[in-house]
C-alpha positions as CSV (number, residue, x, y, z in Angstrom):
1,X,33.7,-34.5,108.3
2,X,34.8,-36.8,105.5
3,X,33.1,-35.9,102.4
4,X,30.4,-38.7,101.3
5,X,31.6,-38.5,98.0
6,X,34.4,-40.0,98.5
7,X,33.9,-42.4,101.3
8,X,34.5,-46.1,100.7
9,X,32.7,-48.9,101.8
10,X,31.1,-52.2,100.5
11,X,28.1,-50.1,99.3
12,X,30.6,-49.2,96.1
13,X,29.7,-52.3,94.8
14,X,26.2,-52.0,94.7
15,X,24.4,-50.7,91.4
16,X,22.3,-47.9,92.0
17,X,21.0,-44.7,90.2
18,X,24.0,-41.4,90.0
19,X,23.9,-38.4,88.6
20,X,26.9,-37.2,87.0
21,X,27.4,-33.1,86.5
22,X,30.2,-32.5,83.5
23,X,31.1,-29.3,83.0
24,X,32.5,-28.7,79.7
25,X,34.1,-25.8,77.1
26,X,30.9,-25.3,74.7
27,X,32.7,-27.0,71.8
28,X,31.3,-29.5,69.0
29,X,31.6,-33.0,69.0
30,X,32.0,-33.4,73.2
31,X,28.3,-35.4,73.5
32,X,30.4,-38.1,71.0
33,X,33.6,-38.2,72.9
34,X,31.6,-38.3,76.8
35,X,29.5,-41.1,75.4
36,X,32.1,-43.3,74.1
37,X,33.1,-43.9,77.7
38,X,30.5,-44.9,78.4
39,X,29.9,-47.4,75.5
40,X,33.7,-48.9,76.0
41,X,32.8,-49.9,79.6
42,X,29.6,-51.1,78.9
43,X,27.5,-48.8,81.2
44,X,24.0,-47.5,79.6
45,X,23.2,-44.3,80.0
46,X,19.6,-43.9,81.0
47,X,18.9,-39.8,80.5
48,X,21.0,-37.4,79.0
49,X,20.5,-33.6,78.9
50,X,23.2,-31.2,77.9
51,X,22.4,-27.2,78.6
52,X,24.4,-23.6,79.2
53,X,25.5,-23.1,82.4
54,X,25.3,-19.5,84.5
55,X,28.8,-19.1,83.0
56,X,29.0,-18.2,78.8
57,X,30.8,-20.6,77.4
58,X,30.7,-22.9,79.7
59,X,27.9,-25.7,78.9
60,X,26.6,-28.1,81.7
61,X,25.8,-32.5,80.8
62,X,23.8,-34.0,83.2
63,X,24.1,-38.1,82.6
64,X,22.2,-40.5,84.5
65,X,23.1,-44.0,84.4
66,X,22.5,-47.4,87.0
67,X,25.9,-47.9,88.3
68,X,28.5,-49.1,91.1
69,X,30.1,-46.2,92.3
70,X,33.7,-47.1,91.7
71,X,32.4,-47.6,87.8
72,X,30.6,-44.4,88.1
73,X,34.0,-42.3,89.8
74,X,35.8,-44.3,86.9
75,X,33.9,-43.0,84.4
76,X,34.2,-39.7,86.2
77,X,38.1,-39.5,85.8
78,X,37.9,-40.5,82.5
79,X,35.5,-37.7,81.3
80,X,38.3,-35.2,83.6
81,X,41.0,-36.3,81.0
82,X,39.2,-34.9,78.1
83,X,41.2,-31.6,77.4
84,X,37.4,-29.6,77.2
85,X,36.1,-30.8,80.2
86,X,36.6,-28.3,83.2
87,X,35.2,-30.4,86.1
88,X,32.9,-33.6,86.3
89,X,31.2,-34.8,89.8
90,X,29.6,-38.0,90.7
91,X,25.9,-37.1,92.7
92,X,23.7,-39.5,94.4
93,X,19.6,-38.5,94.6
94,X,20.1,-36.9,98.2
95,X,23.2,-34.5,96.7
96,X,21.2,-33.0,94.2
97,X,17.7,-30.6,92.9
98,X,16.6,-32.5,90.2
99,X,13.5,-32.1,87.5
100,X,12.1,-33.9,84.3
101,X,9.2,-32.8,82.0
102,X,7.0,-35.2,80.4
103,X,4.4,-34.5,77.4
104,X,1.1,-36.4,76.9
105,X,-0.9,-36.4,74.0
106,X,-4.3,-37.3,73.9
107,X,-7.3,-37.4,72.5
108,X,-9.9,-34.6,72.5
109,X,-12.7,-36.2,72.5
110,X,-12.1,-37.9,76.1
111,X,-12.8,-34.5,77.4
112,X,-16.2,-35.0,76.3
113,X,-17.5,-37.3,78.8
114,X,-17.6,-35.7,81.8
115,X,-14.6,-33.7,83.6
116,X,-13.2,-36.8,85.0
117,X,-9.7,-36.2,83.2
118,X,-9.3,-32.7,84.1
119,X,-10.1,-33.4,88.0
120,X,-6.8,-36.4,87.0
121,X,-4.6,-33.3,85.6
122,X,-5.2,-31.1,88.0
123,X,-4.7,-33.2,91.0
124,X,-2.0,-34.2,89.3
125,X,0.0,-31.4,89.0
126,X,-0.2,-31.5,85.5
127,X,-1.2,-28.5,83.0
128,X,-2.9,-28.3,79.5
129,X,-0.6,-27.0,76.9
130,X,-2.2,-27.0,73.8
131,X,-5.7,-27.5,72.6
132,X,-6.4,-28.9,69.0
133,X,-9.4,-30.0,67.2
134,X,-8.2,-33.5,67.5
135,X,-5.8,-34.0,70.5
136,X,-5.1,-32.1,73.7
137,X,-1.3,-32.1,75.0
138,X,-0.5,-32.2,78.6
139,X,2.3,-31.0,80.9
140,X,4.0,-32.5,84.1
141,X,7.0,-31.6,85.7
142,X,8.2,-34.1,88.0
143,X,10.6,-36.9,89.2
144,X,10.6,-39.7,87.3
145,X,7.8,-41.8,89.5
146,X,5.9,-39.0,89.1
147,X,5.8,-38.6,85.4
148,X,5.0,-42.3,85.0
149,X,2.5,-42.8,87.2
150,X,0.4,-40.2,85.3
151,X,1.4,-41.9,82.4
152,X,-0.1,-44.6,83.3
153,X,-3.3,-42.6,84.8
154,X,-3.9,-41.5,81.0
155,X,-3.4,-45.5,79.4
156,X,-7.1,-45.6,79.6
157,X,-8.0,-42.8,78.0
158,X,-6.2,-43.7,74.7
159,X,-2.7,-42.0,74.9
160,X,-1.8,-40.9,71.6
161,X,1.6,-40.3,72.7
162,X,4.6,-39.7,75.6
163,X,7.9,-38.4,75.9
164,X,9.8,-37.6,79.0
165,X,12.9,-35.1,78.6
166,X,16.6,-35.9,80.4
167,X,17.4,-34.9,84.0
168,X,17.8,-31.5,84.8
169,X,20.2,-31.0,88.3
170,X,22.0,-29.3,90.5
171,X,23.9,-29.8,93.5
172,X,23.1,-29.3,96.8
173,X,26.3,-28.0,97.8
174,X,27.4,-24.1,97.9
175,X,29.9,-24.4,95.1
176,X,29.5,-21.6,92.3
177,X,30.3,-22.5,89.1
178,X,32.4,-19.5,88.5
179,X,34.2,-19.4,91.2
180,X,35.0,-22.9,90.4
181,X,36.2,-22.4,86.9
182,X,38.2,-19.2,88.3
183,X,40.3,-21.9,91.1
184,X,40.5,-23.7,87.9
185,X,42.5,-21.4,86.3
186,X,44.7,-20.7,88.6
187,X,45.4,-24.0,90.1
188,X,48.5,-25.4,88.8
189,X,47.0,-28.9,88.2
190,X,44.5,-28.1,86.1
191,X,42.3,-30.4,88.1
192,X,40.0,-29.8,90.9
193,X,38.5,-32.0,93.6
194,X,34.8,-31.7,94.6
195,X,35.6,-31.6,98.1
196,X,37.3,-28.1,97.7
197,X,33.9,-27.0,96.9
């Protein structure tokens, strides 16, 4: 079976949302060098979140950006070249596990009237994290859809404020990270395809 990855046809040219997976050598001043391809070819990157990976030393970027796929597999081979990059993949949303978190803060006092909000949080999904004198901050773990739409649930109620963290993800496929870095070293190319994993 041909790997979807790397099938070609006139849906390249579409622009739709990818997850890229770079794993890197935990070494300062990657994030600058990684986002500078993106910035030369004018792509915006729309979350970023960079974390350890199951191996040590090894850390794991997880970009999301609105793309074509032949920009996004470009930007891919670019990122390969960097001499502390030990693998990057292109993902689409049906490849991959993926999570955000999203904090809410606001104000006490709307817990006041009535247990309206607390019936929204819970049948939300959502979870109380702190309780202050002045403001209560919430909790929701989520896709992105979801995240907002409680966002917007909690407008009314005077939202102090919101942030939503970067993509967490991970592929859907059986490849272990350690045994891919192991091929890795052994492989006379020094580069890996996806599709061997």
């Amino acid at each position: 079976m041909e790997d979807k990855l790397y099938s070609e046809d006139h849906t390249d040219k579409e622009e739709k949302e990818f997850t890229l997976s770079v794993l890197t050598e935990d070494k300062a001043g990657l994030l600058n060098n990684i986002t500078i391809i993106f910035t030369r070819r004018k792509i915006n990157i729309s979350s970023l979140n960079v974390s350890n990976s199951e191996v040590a030393g090894v850390s794991r970027f997880t970009i999301v950006t609105v793309t074509t796929r032949e920009k996004a597999e470009k930007v891919v081979k670019q990122i390969r070249k960097l001499v502390e990059v030990l693998g990057a993949f292109v993902y689409e949303l049906d490849q991959i596990y993926y999570q955000e978190i999203a904090l809410y803060k606001v104000p006490t006092k709307v817990f006041l009237n009535g247990n309206s909000i607390e019936s929204l949080i819970r049948n939300s999904g959502a979870r109380i994290l702190v309780i202050e004198q002045d403001h209560i901050v919430i909790e929701k773990t989520g896709h992105k859809g979801e995240t907002h739409d409680l966002y917007k649930k909690l407008e009314p109620f005077g939202l102090l404020e919101f942030v939503r963290s970067g993509r967490v993800a991970i592929s859907r496929s059986k490849r272990k990270t350690e045994a891919y870095i192991k091929e890795l070293e052994n492989s006379e190319s020094n580069r890996l395809s996806i599709k061997d994993f």
